[in-house]
BAPA-589329 format. One line per field, with one value per residue (C-alpha): residue in one letter; z, y, x. Coordinates in Angstrom, 1 decimal. Example, Ala and Ser with C-alpha at 12.3 -4.5 7.8 and 13.67 -1.06 7.14 Angstrom:
2
r <- [A, S]
z <- [7.8, 7.1]
y <- [-4.5, -1.1]
x <- [12.3, 13.7]
***
This chain:
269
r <- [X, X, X, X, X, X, X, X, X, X, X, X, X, X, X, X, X, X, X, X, X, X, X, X, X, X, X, X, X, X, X, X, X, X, X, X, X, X, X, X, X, X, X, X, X, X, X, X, X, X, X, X, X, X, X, X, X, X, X, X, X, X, X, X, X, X, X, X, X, X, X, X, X, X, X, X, X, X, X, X, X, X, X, X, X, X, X, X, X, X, X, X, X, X, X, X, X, X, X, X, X, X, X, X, X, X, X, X, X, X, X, X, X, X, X, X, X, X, X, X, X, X, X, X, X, X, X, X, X, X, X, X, X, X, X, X, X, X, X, X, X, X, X, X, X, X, X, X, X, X, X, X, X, X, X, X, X, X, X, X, X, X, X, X, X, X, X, X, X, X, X, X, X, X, X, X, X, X, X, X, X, X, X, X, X, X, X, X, X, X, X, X, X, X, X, X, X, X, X, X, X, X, X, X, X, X, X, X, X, X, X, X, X, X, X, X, X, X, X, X, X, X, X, X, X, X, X, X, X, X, X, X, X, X, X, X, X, X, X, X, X, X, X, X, X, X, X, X, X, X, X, X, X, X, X, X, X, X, X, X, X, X, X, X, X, X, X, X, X]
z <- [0.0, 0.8, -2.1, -3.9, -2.3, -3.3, -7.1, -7.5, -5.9, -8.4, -11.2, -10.5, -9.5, -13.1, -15.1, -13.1, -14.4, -17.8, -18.3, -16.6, -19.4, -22.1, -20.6, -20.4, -23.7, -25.4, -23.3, -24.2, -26.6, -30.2, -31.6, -33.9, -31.2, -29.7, -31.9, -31.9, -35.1, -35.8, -36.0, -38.6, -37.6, -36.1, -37.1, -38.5, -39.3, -41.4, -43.7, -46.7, -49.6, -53.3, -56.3, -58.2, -62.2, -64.5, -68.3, -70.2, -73.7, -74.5, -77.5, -79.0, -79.7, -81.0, -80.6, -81.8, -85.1, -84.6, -81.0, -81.0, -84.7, -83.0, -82.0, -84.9, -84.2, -83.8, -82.4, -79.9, -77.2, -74.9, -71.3, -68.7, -65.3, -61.9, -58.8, -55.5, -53.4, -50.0, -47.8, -45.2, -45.0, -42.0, -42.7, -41.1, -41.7, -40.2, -40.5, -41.5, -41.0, -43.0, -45.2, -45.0, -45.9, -45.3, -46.3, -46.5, -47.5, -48.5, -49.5, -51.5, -52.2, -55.4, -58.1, -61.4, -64.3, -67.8, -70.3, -74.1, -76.8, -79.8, -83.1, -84.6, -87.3, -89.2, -88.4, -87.0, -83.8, -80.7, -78.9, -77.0, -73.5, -72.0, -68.2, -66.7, -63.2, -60.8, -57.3, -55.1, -55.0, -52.9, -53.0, -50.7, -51.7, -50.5, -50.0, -49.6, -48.8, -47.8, -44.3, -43.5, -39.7, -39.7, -44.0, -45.8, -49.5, -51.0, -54.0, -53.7, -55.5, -54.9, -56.2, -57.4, -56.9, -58.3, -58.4, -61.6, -62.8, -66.8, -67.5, -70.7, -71.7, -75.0, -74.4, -78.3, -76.7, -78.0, -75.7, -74.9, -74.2, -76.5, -77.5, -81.2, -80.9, -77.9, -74.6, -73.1, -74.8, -72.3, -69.7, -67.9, -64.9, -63.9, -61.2, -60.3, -58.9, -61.8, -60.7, -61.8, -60.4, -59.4, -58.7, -57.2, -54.5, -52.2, -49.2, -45.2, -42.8, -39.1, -37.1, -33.9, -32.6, -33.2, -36.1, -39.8, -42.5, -46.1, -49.7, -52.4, -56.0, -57.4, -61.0, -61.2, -64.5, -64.3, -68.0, -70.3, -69.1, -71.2, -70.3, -72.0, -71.1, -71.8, -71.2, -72.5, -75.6, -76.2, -79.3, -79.6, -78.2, -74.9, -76.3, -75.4, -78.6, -76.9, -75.4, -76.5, -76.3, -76.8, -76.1, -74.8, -73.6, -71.3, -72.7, -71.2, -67.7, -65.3, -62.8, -61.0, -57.5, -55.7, -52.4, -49.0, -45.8, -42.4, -40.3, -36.1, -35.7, -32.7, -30.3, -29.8, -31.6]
y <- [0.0, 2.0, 1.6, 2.1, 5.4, 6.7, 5.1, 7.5, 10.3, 10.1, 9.2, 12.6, 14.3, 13.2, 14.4, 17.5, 18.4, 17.3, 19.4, 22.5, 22.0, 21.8, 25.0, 27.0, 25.9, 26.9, 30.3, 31.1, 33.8, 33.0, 34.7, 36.6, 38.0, 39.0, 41.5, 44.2, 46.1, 49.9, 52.4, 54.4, 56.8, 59.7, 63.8, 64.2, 67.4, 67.0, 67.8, 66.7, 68.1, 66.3, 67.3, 69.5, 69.8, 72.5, 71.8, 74.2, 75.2, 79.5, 79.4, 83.6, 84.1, 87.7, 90.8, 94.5, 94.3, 97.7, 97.2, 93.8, 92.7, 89.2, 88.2, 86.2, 84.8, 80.8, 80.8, 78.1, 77.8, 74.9, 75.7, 73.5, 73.6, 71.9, 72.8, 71.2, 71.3, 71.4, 72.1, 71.2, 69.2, 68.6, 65.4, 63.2, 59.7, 56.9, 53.6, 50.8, 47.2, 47.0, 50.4, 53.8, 56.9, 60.2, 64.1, 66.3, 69.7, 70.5, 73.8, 73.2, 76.1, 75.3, 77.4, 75.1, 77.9, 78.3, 81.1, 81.0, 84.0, 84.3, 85.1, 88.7, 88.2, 91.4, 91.0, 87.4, 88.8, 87.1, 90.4, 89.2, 87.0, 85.1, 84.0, 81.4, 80.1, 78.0, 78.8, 77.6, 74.5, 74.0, 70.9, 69.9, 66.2, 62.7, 59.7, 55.9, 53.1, 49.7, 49.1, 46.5, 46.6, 49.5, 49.6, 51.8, 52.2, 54.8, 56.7, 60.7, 62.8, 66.6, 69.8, 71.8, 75.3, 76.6, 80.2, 81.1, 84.2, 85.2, 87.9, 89.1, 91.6, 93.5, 93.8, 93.6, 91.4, 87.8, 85.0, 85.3, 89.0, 91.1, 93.9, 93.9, 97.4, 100.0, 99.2, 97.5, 98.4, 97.1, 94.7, 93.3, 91.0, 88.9, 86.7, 84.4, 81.4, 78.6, 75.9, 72.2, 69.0, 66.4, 62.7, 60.6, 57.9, 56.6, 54.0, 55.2, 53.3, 54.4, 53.7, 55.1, 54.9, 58.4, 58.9, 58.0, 58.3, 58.2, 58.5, 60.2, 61.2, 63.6, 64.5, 68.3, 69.2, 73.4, 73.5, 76.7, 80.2, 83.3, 86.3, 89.4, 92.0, 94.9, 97.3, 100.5, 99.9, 102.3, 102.7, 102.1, 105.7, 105.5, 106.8, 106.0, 104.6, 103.5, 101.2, 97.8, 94.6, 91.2, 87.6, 84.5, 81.1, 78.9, 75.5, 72.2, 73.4, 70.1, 70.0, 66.7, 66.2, 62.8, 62.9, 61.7, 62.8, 62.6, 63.2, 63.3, 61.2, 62.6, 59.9, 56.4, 52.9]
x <- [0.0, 2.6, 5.0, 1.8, 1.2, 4.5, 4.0, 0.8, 2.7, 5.3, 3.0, 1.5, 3.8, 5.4, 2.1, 2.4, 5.7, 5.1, 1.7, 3.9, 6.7, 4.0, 2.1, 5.3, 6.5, 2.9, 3.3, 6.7, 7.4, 8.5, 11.5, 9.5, 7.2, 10.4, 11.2, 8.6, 7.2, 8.1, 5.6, 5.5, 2.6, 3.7, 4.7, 8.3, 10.4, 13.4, 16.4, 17.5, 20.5, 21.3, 21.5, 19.0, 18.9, 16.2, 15.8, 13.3, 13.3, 13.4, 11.0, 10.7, 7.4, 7.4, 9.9, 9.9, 12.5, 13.3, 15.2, 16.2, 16.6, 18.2, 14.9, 13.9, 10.3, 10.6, 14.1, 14.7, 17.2, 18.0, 18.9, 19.7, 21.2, 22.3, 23.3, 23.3, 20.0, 19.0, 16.1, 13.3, 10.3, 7.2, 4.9, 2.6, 2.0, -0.1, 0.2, -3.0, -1.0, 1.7, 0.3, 1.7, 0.0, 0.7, 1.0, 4.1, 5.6, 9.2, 10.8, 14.6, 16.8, 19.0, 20.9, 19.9, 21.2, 22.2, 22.8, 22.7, 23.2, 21.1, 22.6, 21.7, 20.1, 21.7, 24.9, 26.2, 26.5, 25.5, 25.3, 22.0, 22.2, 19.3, 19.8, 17.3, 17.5, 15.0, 16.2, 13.6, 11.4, 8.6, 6.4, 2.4, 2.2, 1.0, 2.7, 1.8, 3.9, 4.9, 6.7, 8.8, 9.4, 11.8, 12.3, 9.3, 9.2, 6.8, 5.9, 5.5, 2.4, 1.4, 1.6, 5.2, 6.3, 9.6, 10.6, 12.4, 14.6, 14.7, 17.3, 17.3, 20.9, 21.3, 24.6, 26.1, 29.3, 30.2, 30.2, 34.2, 32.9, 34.8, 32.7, 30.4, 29.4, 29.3, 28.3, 25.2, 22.0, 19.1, 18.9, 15.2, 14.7, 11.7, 11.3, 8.4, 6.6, 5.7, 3.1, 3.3, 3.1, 5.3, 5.4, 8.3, 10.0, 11.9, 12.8, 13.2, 15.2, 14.3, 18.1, 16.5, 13.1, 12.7, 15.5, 15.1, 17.0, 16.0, 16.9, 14.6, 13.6, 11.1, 10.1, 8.8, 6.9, 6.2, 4.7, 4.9, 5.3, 4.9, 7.0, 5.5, 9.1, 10.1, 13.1, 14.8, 17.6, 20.1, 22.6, 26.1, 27.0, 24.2, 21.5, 18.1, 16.4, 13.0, 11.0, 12.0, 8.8, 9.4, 7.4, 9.0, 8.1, 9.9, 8.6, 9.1, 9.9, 11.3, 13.3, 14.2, 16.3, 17.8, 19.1, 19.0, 17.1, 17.2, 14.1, 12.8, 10.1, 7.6, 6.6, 8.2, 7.8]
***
């Protein structure tokens, strides 16, 4: 009876231990549920510099003959530019499983220029200079993506804004800037803000709960814009000959950038 006693003991005692290991083996955690998923939902402020680049074609539309005889209506001039580019963004995304969405807003400052000289049509010459820049680029967009734990890749949508300089110079000099015939004859400056759109992507990488880092590309399309300028033109010797008008397009406006980000993400995982 005894041994029999101490038989059932350990019998249950036995079951005991085995229904304990198979409880805390059913309860223990897995190695994936170890590692916890990032959250990407969450306000972020940031920086980012690359490499900016402006192409647009200078189409003349019209010109007064009697001022500037090099304007030949139809001519077409190529300009393109890069420059390096750098700026700020502010976002907000949140996060649907393993979807990203999110809005954001970015201003770049960039010098993307170029300068051509069209060929007088009297005399040769190429005594007349047109300057082109886009020096600031401002985009309001979306964005949607796919996270990976800490890895997101997203595509980029919205609205562009890029402020652009056209400098037009009478200034009867070659391009190696020896002189044609007497000094500068007129000069104008405009400066304003095209509109476009844009569309674009990237992948993020957050290295810190709170810290991500990024790379990124966006394709800006601006359009046509008319410039309807004019500006005083003077003779060889300085003298005011009149009011000089002319019509140009910039045609084909895009600018594209690549670079890499880093951003603060507000809040933790």
């Amino acid at each position: 009876m005894y041994r029999r006693g101490l038989t059932a003991i350990a019998m249950l005692v036995g079951a005991m231990s085995v229904a304990s290991a198979v409880e805390f083996r059913a309860a223990a955690p897995t190695a994936e549920s170890m590692v916890a998923t990032y959250g990407w939902t969450g306000f972020t402020v940031g920086a980012n510099a690359g490499y900016g680049m402006s192409r647009r074609q200078l189409h003349v539309v019209d010109a007064d003959p009697t001022y500037f005889p090099a304007f030949d209506g139809g001519e077409t001039m190529p300009h393109r530019g890069s420059s390096f580019a750098g700026g700020l963004s502010v976002g907000y995304d949140k996060q649907f499983g393993s979807v990203v969405m999110g809005a954001f807003a970015s201003l770049s400052g960039l010098s993307a220029s170029d300068r051509t000289w069209s060929r007088n049509a009297c005399c040769g010459s190429a005594d007349d200079r047109f300057d082109t820049k886009l020096s600031a680029l401002g985009i309001v967009g979306l964005r949607a993506g796919y996270a990976i734990d800490r890895t997101l890749v997203y595509a980029t949508g919205g609205a562009a804004f890029g402020r652009m300089s056209f400098d037009l110079t009478d200034d009867n000099k070659y391009p190696n800037g020896s002189v044609n015939v007497g000094s500068p004859t007129g000069q104008k400056s405009a400066t304003r803000w095209l509109t476009g759109y844009t569309i674009g992507g990237g992948f993020e990488y957050a290295v810190l709960s709170n810290v991500i880092v990024g790379f990124d590309y966006k394709y800006v399309d601006f359009g046509s814009e008319r410039w309807n300028m004019s500006t005083n033109s003077y003779d060889g010797s300085g003298n005011l000959q009149g009011k000089a008008k002319y019509v140009i397009d910039t045609r084909n406006n895009i600018a594209q950038t690549v670079g890499v980000a880093v951003k603060y993400k507000f809040g933790g995982m």
